[in-house]
PDB file of N, CA, C and O in Angstrom:
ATOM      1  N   UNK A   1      50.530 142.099  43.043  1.00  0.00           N
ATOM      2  CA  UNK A   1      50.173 142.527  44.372  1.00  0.00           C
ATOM      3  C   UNK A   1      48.764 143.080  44.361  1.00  0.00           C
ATOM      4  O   UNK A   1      48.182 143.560  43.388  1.00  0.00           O
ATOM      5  N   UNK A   2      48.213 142.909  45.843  1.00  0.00           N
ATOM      6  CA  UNK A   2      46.573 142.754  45.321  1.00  0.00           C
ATOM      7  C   UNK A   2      46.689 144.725  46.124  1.00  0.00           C
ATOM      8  O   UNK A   2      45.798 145.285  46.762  1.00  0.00           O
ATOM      9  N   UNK A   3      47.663 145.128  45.867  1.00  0.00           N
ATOM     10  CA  UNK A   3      47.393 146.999  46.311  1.00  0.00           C
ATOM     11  C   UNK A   3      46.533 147.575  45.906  1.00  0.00           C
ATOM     12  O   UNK A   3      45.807 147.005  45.092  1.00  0.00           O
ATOM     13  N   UNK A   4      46.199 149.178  46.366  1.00  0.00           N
ATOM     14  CA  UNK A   4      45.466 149.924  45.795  1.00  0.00           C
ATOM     15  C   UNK A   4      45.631 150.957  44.746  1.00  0.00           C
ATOM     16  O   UNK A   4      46.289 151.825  45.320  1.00  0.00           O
ATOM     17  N   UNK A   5      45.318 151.522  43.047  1.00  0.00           N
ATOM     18  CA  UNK A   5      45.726 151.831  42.349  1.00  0.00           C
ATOM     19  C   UNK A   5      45.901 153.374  43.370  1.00  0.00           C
ATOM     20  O   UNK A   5      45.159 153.819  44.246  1.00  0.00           O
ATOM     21  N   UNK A   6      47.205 153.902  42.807  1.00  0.00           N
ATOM     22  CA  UNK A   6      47.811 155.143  43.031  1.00  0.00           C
ATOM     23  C   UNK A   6      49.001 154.783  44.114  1.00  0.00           C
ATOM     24  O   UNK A   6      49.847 155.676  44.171  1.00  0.00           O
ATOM     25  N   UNK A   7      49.251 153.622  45.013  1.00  0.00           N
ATOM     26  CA  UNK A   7      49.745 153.581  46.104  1.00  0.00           C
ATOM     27  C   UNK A   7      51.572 153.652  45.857  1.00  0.00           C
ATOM     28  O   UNK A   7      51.747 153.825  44.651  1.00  0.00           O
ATOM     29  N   UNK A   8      52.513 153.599  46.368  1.00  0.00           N
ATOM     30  CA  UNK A   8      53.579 153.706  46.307  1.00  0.00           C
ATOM     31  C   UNK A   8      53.948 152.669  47.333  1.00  0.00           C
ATOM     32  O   UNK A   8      53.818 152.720  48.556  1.00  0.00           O
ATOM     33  N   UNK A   9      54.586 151.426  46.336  1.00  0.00           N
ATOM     34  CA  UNK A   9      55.185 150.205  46.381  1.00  0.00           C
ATOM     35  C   UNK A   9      56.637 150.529  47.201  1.00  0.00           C
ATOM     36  O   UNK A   9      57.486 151.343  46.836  1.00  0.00           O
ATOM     37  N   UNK A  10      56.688 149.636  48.452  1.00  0.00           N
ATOM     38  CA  UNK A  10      58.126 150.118  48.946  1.00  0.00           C
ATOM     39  C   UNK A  10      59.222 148.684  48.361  1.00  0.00           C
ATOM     40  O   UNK A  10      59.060 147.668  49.037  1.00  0.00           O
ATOM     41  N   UNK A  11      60.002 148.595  47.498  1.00  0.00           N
ATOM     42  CA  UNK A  11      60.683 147.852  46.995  1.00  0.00           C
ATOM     43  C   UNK A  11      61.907 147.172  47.750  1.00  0.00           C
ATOM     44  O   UNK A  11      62.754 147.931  48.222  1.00  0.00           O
ATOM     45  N   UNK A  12      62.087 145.614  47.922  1.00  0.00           N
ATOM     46  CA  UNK A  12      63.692 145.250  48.407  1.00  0.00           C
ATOM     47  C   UNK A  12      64.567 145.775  47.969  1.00  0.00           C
ATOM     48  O   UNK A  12      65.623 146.194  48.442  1.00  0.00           O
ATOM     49  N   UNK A  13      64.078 145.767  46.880  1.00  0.00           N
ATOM     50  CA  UNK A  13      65.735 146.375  45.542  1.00  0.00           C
ATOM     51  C   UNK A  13      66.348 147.511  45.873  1.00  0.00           C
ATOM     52  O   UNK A  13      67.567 147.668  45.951  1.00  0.00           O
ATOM     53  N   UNK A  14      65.331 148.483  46.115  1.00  0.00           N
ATOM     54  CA  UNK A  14      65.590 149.960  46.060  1.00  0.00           C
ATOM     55  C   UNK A  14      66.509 149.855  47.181  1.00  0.00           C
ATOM     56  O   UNK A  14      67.418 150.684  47.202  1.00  0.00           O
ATOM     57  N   UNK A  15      66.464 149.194  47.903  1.00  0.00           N
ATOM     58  CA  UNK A  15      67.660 149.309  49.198  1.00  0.00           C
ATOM     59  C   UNK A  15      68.374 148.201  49.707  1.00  0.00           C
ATOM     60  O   UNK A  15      68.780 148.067  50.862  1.00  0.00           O
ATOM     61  N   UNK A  16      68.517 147.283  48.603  1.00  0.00           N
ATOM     62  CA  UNK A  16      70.256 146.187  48.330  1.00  0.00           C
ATOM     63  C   UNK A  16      71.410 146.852  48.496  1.00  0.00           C
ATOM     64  O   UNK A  16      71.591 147.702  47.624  1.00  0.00           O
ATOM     65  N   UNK A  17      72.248 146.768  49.299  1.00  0.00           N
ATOM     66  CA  UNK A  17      73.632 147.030  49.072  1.00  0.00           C
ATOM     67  C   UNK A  17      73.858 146.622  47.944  1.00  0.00           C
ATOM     68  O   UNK A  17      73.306 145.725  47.306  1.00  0.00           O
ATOM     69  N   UNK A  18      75.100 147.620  47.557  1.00  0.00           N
ATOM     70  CA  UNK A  18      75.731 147.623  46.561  1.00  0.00           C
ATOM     71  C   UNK A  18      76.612 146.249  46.932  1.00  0.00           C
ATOM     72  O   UNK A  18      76.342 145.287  46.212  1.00  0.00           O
ATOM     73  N   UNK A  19      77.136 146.135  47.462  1.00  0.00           N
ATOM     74  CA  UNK A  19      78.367 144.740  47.855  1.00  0.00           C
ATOM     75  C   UNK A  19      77.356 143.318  48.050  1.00  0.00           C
ATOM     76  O   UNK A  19      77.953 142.243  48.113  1.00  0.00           O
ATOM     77  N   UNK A  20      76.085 143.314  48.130  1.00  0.00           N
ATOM     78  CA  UNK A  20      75.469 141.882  48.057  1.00  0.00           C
ATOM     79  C   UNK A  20      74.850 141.927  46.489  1.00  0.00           C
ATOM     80  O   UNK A  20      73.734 141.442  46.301  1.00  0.00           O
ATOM     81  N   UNK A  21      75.287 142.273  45.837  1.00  0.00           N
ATOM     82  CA  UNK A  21      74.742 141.543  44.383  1.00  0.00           C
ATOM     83  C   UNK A  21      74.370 139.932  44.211  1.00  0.00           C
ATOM     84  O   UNK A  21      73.423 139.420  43.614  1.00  0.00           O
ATOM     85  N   UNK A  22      75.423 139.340  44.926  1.00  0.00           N
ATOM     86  CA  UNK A  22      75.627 138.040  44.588  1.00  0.00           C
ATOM     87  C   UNK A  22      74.425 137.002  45.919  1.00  0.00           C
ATOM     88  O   UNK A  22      74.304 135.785  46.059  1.00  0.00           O
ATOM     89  N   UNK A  23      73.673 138.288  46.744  1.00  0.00           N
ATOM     90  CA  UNK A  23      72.532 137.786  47.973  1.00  0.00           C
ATOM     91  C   UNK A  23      71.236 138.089  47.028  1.00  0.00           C
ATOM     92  O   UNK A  23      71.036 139.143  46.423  1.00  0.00           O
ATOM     93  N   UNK A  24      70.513 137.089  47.032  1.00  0.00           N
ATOM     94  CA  UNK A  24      68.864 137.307  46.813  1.00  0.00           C
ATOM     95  C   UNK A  24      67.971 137.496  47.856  1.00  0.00           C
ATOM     96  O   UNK A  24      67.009 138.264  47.837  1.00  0.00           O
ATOM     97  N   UNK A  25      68.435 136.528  49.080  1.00  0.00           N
ATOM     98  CA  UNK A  25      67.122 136.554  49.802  1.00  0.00           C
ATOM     99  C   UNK A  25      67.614 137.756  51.209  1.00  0.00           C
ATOM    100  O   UNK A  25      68.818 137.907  51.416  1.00  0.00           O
ATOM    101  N   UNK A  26      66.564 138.543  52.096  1.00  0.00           N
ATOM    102  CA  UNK A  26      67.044 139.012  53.054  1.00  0.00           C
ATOM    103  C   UNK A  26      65.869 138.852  54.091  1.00  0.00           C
ATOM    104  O   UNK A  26      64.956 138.035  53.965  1.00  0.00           O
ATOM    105  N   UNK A  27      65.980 139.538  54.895  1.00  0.00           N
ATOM    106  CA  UNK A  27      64.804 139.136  56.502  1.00  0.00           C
ATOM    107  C   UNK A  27      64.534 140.429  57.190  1.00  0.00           C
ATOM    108  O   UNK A  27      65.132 141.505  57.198  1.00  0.00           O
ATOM    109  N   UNK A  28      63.779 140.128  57.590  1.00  0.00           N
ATOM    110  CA  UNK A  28      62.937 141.485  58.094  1.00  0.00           C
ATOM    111  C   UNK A  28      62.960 141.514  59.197  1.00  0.00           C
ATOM    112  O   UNK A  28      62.104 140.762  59.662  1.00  0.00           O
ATOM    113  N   UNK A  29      63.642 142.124  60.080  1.00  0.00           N
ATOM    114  CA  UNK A  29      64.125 142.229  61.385  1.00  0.00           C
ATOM    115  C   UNK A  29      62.771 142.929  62.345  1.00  0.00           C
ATOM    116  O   UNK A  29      62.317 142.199  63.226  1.00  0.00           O
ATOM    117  N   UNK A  30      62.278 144.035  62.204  1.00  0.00           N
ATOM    118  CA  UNK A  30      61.442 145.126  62.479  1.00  0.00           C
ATOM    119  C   UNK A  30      61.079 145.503  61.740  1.00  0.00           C
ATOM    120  O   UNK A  30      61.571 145.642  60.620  1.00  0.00           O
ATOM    121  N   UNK A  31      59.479 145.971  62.373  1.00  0.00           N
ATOM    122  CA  UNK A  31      58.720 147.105  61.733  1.00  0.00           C
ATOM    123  C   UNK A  31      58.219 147.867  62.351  1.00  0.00           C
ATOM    124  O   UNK A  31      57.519 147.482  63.287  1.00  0.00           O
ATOM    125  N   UNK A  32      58.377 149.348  62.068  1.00  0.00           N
ATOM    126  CA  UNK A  32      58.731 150.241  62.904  1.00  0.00           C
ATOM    127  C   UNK A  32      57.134 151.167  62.466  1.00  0.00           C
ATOM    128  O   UNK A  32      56.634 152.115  63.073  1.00  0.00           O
ATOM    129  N   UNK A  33      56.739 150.609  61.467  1.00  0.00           N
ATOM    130  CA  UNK A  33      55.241 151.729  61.197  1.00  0.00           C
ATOM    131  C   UNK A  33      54.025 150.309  61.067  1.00  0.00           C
ATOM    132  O   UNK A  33      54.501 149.312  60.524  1.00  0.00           O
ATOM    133  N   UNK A  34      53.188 150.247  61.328  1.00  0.00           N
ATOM    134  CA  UNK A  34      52.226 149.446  61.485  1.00  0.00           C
ATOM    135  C   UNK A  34      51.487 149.608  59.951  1.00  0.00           C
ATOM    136  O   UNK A  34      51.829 150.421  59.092  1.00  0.00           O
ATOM    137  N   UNK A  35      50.311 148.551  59.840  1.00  0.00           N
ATOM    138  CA  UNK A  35      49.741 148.858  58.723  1.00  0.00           C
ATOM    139  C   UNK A  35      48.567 150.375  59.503  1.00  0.00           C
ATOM    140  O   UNK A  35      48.342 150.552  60.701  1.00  0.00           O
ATOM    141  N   UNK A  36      48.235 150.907  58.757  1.00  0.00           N
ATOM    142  CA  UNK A  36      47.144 152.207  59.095  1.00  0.00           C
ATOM    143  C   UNK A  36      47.787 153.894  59.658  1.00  0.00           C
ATOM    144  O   UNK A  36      47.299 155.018  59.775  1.00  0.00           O
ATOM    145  N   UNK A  37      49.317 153.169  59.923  1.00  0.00           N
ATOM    146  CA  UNK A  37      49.904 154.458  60.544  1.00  0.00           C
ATOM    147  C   UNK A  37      50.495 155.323  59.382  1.00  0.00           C
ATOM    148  O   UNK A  37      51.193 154.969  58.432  1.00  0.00           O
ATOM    149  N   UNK A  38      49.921 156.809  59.795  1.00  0.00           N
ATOM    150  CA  UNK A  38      50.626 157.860  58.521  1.00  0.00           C
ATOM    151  C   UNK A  38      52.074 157.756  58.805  1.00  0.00           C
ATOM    152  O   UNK A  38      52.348 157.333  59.928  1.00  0.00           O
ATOM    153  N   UNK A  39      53.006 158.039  58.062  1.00  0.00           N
ATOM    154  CA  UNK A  39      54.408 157.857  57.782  1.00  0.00           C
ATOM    155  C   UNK A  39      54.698 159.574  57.166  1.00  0.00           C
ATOM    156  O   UNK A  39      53.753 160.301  56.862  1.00  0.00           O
ATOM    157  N   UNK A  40      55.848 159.924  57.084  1.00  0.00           N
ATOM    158  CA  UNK A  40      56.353 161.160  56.732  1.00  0.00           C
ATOM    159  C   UNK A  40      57.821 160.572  55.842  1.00  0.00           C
ATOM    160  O   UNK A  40      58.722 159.754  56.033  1.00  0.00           O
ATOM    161  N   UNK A  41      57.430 161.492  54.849  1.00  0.00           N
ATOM    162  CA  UNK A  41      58.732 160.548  53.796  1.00  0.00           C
ATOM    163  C   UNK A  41      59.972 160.816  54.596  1.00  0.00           C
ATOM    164  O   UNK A  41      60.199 161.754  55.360  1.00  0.00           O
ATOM    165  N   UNK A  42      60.837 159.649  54.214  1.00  0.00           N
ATOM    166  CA  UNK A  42      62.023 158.978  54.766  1.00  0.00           C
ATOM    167  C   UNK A  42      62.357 159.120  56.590  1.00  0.00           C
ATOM    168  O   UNK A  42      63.398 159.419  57.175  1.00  0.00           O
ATOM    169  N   UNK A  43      60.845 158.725  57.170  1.00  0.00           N
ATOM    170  CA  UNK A  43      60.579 158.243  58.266  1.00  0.00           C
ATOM    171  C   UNK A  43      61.311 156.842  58.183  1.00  0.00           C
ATOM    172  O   UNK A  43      61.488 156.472  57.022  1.00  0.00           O
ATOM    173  N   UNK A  44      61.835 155.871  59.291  1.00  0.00           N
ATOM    174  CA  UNK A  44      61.828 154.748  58.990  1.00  0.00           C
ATOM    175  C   UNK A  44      60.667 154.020  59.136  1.00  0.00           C
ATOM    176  O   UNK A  44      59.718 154.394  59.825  1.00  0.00           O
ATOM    177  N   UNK A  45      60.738 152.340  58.110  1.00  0.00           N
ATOM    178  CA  UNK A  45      59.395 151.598  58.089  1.00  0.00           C
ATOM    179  C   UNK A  45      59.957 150.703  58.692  1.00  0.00           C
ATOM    180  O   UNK A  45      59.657 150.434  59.854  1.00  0.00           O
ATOM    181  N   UNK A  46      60.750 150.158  58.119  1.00  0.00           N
ATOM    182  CA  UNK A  46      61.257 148.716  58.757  1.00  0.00           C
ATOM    183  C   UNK A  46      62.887 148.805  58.569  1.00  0.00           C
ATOM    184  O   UNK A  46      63.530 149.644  57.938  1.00  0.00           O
ATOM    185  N   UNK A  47      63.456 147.408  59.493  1.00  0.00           N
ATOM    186  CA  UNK A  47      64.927 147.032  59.474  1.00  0.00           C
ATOM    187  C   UNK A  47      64.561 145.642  58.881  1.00  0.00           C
ATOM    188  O   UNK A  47      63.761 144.765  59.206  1.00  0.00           O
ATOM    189  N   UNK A  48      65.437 145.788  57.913  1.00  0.00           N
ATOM    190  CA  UNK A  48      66.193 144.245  56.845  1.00  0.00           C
ATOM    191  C   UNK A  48      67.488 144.039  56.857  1.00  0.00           C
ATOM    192  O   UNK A  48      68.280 144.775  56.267  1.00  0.00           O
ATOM    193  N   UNK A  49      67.761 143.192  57.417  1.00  0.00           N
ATOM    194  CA  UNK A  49      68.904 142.482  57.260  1.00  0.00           C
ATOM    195  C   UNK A  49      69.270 141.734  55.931  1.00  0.00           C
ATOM    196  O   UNK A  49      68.416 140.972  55.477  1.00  0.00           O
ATOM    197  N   UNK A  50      70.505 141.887  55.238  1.00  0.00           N
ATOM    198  CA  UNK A  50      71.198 141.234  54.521  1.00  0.00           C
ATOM    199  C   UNK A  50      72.144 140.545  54.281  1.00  0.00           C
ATOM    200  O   UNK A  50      72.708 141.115  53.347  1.00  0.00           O
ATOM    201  N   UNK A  51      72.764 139.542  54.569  1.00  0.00           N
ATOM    202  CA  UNK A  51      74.572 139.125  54.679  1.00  0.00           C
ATOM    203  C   UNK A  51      74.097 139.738  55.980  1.00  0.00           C
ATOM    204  O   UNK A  51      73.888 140.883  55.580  1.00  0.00           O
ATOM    205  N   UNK A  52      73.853 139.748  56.989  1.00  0.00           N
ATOM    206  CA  UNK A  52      73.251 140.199  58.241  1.00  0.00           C
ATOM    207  C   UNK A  52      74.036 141.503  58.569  1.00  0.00           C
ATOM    208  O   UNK A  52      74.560 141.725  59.660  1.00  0.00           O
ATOM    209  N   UNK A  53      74.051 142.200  57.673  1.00  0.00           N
ATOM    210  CA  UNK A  53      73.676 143.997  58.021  1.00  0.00           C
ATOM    211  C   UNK A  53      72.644 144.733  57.910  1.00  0.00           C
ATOM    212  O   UNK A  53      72.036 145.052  56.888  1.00  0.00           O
ATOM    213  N   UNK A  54      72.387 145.091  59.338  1.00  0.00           N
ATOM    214  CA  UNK A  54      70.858 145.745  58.769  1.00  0.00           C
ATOM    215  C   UNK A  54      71.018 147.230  58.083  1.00  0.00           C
ATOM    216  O   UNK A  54      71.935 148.028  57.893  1.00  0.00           O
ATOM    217  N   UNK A  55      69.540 147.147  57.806  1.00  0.00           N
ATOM    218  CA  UNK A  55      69.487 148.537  56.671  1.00  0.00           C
ATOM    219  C   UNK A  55      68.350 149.226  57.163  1.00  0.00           C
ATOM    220  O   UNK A  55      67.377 148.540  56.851  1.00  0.00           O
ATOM    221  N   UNK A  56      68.004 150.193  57.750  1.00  0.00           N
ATOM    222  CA  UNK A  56      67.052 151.430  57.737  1.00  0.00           C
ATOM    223  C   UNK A  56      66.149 151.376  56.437  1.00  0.00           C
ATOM    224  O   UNK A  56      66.719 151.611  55.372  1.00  0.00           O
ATOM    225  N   UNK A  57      64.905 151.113  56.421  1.00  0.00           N
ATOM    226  CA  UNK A  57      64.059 151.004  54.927  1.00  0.00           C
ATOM    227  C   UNK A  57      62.982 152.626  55.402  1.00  0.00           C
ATOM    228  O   UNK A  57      62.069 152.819  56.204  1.00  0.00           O
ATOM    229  N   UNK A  58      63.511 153.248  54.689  1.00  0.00           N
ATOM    230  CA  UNK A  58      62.852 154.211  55.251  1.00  0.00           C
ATOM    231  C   UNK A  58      61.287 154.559  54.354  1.00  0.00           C
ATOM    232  O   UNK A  58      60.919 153.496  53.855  1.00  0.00           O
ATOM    233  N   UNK A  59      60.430 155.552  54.065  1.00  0.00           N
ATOM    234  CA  UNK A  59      59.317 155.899  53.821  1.00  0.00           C
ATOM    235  C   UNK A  59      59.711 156.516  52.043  1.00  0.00           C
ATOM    236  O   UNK A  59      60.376 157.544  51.912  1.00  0.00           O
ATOM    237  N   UNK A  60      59.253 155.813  50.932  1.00  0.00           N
ATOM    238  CA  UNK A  60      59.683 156.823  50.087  1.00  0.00           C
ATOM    239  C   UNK A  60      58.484 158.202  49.741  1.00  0.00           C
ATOM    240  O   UNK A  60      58.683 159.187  49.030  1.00  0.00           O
ATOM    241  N   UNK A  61      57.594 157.943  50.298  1.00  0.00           N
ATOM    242  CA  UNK A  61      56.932 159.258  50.315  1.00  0.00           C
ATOM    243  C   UNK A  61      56.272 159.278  51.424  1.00  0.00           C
ATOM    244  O   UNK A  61      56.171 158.172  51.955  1.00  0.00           O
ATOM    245  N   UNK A  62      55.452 160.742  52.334  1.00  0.00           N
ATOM    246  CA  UNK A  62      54.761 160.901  53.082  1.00  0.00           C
ATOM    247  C   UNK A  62      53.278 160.197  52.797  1.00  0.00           C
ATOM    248  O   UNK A  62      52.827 160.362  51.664  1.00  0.00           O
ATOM    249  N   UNK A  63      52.513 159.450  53.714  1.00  0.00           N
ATOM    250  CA  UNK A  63      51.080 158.970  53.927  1.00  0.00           C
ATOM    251  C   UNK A  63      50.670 157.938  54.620  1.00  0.00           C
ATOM    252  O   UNK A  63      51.348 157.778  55.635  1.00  0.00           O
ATOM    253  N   UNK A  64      49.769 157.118  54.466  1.00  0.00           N
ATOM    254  CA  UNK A  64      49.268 155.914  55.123  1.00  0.00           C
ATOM    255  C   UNK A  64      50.019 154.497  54.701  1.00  0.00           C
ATOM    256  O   UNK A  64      49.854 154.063  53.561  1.00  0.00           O
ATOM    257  N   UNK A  65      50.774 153.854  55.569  1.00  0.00           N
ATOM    258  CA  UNK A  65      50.727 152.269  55.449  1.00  0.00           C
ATOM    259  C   UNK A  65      49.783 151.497  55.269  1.00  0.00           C
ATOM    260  O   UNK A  65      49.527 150.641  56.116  1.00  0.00           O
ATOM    261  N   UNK A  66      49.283 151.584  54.487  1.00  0.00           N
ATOM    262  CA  UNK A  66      48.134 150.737  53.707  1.00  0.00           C
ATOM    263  C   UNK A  66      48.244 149.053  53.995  1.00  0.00           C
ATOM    264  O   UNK A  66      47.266 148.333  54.191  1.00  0.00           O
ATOM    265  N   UNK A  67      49.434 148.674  53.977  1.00  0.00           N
ATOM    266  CA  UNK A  67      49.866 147.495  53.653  1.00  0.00           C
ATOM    267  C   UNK A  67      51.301 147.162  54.187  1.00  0.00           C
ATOM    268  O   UNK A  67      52.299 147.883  54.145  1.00  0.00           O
ATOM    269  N   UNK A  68      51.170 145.915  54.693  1.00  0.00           N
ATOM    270  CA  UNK A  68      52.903 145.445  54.939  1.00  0.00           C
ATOM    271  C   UNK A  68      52.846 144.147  54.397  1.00  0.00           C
ATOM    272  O   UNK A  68      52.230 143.280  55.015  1.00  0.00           O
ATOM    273  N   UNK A  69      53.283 143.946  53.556  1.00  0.00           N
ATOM    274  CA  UNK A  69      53.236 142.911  52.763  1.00  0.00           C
ATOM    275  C   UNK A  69      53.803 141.389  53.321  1.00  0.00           C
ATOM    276  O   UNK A  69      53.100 140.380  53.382  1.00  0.00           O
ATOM    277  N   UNK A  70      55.539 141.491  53.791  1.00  0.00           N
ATOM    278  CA  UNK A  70      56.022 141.217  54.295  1.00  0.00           C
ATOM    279  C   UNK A  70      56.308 141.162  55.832  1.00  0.00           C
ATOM    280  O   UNK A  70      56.931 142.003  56.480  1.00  0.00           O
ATOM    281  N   UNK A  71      55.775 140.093  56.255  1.00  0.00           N
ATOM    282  CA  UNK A  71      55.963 139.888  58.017  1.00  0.00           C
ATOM    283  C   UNK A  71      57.849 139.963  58.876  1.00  0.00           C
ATOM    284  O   UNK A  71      58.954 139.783  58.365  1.00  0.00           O
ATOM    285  N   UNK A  72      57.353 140.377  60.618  1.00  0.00           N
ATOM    286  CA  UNK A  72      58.120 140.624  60.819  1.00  0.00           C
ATOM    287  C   UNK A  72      58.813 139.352  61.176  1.00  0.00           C
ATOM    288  O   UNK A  72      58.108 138.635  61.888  1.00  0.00           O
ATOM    289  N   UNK A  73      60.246 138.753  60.829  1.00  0.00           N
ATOM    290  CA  UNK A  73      60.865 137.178  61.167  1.00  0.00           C
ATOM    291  C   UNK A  73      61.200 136.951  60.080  1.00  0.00           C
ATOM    292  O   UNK A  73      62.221 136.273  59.965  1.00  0.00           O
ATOM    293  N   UNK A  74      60.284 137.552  58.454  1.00  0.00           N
ATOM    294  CA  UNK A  74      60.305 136.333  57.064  1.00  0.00           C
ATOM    295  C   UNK A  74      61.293 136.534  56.724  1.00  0.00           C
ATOM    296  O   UNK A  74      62.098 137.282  57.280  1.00  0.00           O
ATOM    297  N   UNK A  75      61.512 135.726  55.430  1.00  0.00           N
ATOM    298  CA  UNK A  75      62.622 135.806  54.688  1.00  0.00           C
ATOM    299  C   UNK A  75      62.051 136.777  53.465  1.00  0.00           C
ATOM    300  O   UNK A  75      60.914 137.142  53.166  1.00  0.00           O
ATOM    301  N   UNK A  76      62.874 136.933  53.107  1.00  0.00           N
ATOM    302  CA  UNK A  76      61.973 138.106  51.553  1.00  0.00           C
ATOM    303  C   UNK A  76      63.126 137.925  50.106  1.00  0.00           C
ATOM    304  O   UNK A  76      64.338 138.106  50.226  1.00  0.00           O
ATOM    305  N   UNK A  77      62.480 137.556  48.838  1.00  0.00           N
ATOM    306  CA  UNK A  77      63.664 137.966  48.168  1.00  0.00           C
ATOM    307  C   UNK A  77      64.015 139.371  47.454  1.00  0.00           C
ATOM    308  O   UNK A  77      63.059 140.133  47.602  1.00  0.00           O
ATOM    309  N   UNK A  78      64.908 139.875  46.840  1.00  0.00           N
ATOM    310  CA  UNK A  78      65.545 140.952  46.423  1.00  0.00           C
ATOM    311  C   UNK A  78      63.920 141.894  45.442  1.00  0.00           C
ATOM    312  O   UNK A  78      63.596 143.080  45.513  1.00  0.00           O
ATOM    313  N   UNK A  79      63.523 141.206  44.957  1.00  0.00           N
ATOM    314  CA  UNK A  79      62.602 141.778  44.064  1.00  0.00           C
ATOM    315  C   UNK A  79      60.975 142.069  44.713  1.00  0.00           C
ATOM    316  O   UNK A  79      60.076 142.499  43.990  1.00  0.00           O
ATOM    317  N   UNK A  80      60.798 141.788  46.039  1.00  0.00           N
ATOM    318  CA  UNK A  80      59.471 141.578  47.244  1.00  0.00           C
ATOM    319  C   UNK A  80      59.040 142.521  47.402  1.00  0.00           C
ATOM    320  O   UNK A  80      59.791 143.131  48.163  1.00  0.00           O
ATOM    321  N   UNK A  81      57.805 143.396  47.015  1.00  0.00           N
ATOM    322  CA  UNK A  81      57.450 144.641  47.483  1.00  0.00           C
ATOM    323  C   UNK A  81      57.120 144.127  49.303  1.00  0.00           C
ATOM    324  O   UNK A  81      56.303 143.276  49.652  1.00  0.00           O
ATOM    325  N   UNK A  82      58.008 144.923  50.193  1.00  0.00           N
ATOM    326  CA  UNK A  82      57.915 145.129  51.859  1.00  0.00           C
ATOM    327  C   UNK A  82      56.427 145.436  51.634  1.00  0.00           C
ATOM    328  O   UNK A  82      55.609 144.546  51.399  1.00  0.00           O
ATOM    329  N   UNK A  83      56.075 146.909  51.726  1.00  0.00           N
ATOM    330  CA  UNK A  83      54.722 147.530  51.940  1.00  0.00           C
ATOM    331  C   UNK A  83      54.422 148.422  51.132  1.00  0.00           C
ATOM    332  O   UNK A  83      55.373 148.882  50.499  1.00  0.00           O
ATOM    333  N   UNK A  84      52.972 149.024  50.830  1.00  0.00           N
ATOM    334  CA  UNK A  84      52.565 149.724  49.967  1.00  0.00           C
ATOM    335  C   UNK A  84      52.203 151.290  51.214  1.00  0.00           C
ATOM    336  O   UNK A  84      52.259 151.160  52.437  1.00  0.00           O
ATOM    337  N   UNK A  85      51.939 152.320  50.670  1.00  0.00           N
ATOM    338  CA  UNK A  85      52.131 153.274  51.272  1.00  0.00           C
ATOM    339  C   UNK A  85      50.731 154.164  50.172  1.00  0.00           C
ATOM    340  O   UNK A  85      50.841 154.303  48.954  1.00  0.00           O
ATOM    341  N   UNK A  86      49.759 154.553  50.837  1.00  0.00           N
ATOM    342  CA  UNK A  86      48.877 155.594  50.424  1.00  0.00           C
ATOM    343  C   UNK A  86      49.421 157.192  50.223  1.00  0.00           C
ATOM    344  O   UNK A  86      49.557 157.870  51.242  1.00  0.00           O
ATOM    345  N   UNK A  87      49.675 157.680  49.128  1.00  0.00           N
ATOM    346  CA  UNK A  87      50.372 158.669  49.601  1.00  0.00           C
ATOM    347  C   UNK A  87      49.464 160.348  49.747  1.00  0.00           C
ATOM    348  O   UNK A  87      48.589 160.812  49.015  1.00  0.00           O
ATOM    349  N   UNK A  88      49.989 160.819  50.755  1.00  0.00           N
ATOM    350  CA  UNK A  88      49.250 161.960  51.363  1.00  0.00           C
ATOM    351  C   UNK A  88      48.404 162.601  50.590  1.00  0.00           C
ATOM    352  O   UNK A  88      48.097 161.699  49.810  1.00  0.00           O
ATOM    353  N   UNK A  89      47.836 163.491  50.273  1.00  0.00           N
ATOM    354  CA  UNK A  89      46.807 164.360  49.585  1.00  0.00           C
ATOM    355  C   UNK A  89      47.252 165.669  49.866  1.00  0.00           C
ATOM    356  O   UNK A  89      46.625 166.639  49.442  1.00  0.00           O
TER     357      UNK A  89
END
């Protein structure tokens, strides 16, 4: 990922259901923080759907959306960093 060193990677993985082990790919329903907007940890960022339940992807730390890696419509697989996150000072 072409990020910026120090940034905090928001991961698919980190928020797979436990009951889709056997799903790789999921979709990105919404995005709820833009790239440039400060975020407050476990603000929500985006909704992903899986086995089509969505999931709340929330902020893992307070700062800037630097990056959304992943568009809103795509498909994404399990291992896809969503967005990178500048984190506060």
């Amino acid at each position: 990922m072409s990020g910026e060193p120090g940034g905090v990677d928001v991961v698919a993985a980190d928020y797979w259901p436990d009951d889709a082990d056997d799903v790789e790919e999921g979709y990105l329903a919404n995005w709820f923080a833009a790239e440039g907007r400060t975020v407050e940890a476990g603000e929500t960022l985006c909704e992903i759907q899986i086995e089509k339940v969505s999931i709340d992807v929330p902020a893992p730390t307070a700062g800037e959306v630097v990056e959304v890696a992943v568009a809103e419509g795509a498909d994404f697989a399990r291992g896809d960093v969503l967005a990178r996150i500048r984190p506060a000072t």
